[in-house]
N, C-alpha and C positions, 0 to 999 in steps of 0.2 A: 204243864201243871194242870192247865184243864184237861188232857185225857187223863192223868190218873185221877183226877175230882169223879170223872166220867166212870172211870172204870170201878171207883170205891161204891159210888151209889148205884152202879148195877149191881154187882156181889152186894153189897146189903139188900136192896130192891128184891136180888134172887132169891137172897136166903130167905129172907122175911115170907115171902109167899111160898116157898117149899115146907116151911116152919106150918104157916097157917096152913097148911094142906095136910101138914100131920105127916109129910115126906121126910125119909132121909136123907140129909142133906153132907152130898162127899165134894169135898173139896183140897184140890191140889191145890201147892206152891211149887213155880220155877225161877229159876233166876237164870233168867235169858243170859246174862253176860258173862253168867261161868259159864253155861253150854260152850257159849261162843268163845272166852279163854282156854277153855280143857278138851273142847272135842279133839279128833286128830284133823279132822277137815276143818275146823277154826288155827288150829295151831300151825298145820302146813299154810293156808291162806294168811298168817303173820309171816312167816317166811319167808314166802313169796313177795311177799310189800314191803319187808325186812332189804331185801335181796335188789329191788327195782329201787327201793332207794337208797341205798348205797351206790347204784351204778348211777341215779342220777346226781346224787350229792357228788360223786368222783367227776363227774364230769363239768359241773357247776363250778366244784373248787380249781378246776381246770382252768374253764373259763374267767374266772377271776384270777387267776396267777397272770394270767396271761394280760387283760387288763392293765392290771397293778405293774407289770411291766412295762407296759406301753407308755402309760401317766411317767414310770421311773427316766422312761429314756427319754423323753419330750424335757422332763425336766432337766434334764443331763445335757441336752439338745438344745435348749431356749437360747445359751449365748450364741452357739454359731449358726443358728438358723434365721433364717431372714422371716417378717412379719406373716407374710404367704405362707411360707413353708410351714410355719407354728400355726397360723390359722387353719389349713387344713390338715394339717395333724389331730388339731384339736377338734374338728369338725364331723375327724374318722375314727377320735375314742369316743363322740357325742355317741355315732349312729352304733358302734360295738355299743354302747351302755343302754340303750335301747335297744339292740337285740337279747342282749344278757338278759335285761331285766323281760323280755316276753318269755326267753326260755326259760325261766326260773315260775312267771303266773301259770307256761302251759306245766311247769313239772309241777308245781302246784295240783292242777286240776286233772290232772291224769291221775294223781294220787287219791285224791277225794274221788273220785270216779270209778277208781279200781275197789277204792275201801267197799265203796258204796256198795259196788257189785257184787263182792263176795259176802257181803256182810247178808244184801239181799236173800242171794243165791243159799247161803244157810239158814234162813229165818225161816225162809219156805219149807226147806226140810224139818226146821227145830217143830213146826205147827202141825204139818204132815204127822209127825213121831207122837206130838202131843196129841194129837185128835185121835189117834190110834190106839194110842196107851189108856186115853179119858174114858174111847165106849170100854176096850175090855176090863179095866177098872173099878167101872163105874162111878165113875166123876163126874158132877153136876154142875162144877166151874175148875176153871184151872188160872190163876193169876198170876202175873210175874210177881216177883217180889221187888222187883226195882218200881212196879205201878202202886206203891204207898202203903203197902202193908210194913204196918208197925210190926207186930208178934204175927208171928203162926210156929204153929208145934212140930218140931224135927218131921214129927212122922206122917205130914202132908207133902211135905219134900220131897217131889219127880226128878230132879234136876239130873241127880247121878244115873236113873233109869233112860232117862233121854240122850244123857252124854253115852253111854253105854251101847244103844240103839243105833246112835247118830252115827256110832266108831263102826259098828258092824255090817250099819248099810254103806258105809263110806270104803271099808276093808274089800265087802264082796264087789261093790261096782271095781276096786281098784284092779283086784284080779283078771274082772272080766274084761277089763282093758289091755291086759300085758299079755 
């Protein structure tokens, strides 16, 4: 909340003194989060973390079948097993449900981690694109639209020029790979 307070009272601050300077004053709109839904490098990087958690949800739900099985047969088990035998049965689903439950915080934090990364790894590019686009444009601010712009007018909207960019620098690095 305070950076977009921040970011509203720069863009007024700017305008106002480009105003008093008798400057033209060009201003873009992007909305970071469609770049980041529509590029092809956001949308393969959904994919991909699409893809990594399905293989760990399958393996999670794995681990819990297997569990719930163990709890099934102890319970199937309690008449003819002696007090021992039940206590350290019950001793060996304690330390499985503590391993489950660390593998389940690390598949947690491997996701958030992975997000984070690619999420990073585009932003850089989305700003690279934008500061490119702003000098040959000649744009004198460029704001997200998610940073508290109420209105702005279609035809300040980069967002499609940047998805566009973002596909082509993403397409030729792909090539120069294969």
């Amino acid at each position: 909340m305070l950076k977009k307070c921040v970011l509203m009272l720069a863009a007024i601050f700017f305008a106002s003194v480009a105003l008093s300077n008798a400057q033209e004053v060009k201003i873009g709109i992007i909305d970071v989060n469609k770049v980041l839904n529509e590029s092809k490098e956001g949308t393969e990087a959904k994919e991909k973390m699409k893809a990594r958690y399905d293989e760990l949800q399958t393996r999670l739900t794995k681990k819990q079948e297997e569990l719930k099985a163990m709890r099934d047969d102890l319970e199937n088990q309690k008449i003819i097993l002696g007090k021992e035998k039940i206590k350290e049965k019950e001793e060996e689903m304690d330390k499985e449900m503590v391993e489950f439950r660390k593998v389940v915080a690390e598949s947690e934090k491997e996701m958030r981690d992975t997000e984070s990364a690619y999420t990073q790894e585009i932003l850089k590019k989305i700003k690279a694109a934008v500061d490119v686009l702003a000098r040959e444009k000649g744009f004198n601010l460029v704001v997200d639209r998610s940073g508290g712009v109420v209105y702005a007018d279609e035809g300040l909207d980069i967002t499609s020029t940047i998805v566009e960019t973002l596909n082509k620098e993403y397409e030729s690095a792909k090539n120069k790979s294969e």
